[in-house]
C-alpha positions, 0 to 999 in steps of 0.5 A, spaced: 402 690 691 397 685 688 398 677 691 393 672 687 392 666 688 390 662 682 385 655 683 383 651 679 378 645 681 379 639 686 384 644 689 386 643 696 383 647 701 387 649 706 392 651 701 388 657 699 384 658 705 389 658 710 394 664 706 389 667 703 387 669 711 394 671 713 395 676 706 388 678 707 390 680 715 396 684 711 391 688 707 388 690 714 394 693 716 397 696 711 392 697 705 397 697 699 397 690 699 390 686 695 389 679 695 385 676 689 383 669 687 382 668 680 380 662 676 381 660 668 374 663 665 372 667 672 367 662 674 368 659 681 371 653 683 370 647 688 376 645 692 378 637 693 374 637 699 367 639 696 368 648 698 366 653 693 371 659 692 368 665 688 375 668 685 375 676 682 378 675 675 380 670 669 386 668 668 386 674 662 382 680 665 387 680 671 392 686 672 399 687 674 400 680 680 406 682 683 405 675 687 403 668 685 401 664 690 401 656 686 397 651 691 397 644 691 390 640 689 387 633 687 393 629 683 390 624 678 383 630 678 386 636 677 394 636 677 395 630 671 391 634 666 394 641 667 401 638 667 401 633 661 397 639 657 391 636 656 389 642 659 394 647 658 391 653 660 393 653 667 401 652 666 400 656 660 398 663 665 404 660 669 409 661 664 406 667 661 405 672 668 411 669 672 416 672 669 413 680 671 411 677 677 416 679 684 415 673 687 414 666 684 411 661 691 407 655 691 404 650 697 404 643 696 403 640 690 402 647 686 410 646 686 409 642 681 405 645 676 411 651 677 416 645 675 411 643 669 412 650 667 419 651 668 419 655 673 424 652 679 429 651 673 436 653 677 432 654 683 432 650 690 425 647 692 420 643 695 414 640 697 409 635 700 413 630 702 409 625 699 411 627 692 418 630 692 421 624 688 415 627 683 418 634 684 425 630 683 423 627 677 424 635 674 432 634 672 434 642 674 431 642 680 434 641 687 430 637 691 430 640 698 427 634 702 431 634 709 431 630 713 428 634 717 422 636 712 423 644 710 417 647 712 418 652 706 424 654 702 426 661 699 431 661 694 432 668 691 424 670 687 422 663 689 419 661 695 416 653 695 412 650 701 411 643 704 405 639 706 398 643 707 399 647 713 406 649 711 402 654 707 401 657 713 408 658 715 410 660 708 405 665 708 407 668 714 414 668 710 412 671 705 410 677 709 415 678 712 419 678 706 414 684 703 411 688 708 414 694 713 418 690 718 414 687 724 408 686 720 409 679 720 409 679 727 402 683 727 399 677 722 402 672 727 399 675 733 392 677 730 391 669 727 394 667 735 398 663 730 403 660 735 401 652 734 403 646 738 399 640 736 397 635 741 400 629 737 407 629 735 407 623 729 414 621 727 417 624 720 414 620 713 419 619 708 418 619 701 417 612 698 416 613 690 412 618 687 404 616 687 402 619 681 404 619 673 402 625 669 406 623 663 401 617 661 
């Protein structure tokens, strides 16, 4: 089972970075699975935060995905040119190789560059709290905003994560959806993913969406 992860410059980096480790870890237990990263032209591509990714494939030299992995990025750098089609490449791939893939996911903002592909037409979703009133905006999506904010939200072949670090969450889902049983408690237990963070901020609240990709 191929998982790709397809980016794209001024992506975030933890929504690549953090999955990327858990389904990596997965391939270690059950050598079936494969995880790749892939890019427009093949060439690598520098995250929001200035890392670079090496990826395996183009957009048009990849083989079978059996699930895509969306992540969120940069809005005015990266999201507004792929979602307006000034440049269309990205959402053109969504459209093209969604619809043979298994499972449809996403982090982030990458929920909506699925929404832009309409690809959460009918589905239940979320994302980064900052920008649920964008994803909103999309008429035949059912916004799940909480309270409280959902870490991630499976709703049949889709799953769509939060803010950032639900991608961790998300991952471990997804895991858990398409391995043997107990493989995603060995992820968990191999990545000491138990967390318990030392500061306990009060839940944000969407306030409008922050950006515009229309104009």
């Amino acid at each position: 089972m191929i998982i790709a992860i397809p980016v794209y410059e001024k992506v975030d980096l933890l929504d690549v970075a953090g999955p990327y480790e858990m389904f990596n870890w997965l391939k270690e237990k059950d050598p079936s699975f494969d995880v790749m990263l892939l890019s427009k032209d093949g060439k690598p591509v520098t995250t929001r935060d200035g890392m670079t990714f090496h990826v395996r494939a183009s957009f048009d030299s990849a083989a079978r995905l059996d699930v895509i992995w969306v992540p969120g990025g940069d809005p005015d750098g990266a999201l507004k040119p792929m979602m307006n089609g000034t440049d269309p490449a990205y959402v053109d791939f969504l459209r093209k190789r969604a619809p043979a893939a298994t499972w449809v996911c996403s982090v982030c903002e990458g929920a909506l560059l699925l929404a832009a592909a309409g690809l959460l037409d009918g589905y239940k979703a979320t994302t980064h709290w900052a920008f649920l009133d964008c994803l909103k905006s999309f008429p035949r999506i059912e916004v799940m905003a909480g309270p409280p904010l959902p870490r991630f939200v499976v709703d049949r072949n889709r799953v769509t994560g939060g803010g950032i670090s639900s991608g961790l969450d998300e991952a471990l889902k997804v895991i858990q959806l398409i391995a043997r049983p107990g493989t995603a408690e060995w992820v968990q237990t191999v990545t000491q993913y138990f967390p318990d963070p030392p500061v306990h901020a009060p839940e944000p609240k969407p306030d409008g969406c922050p950006f515009s990709w229309k104009d």
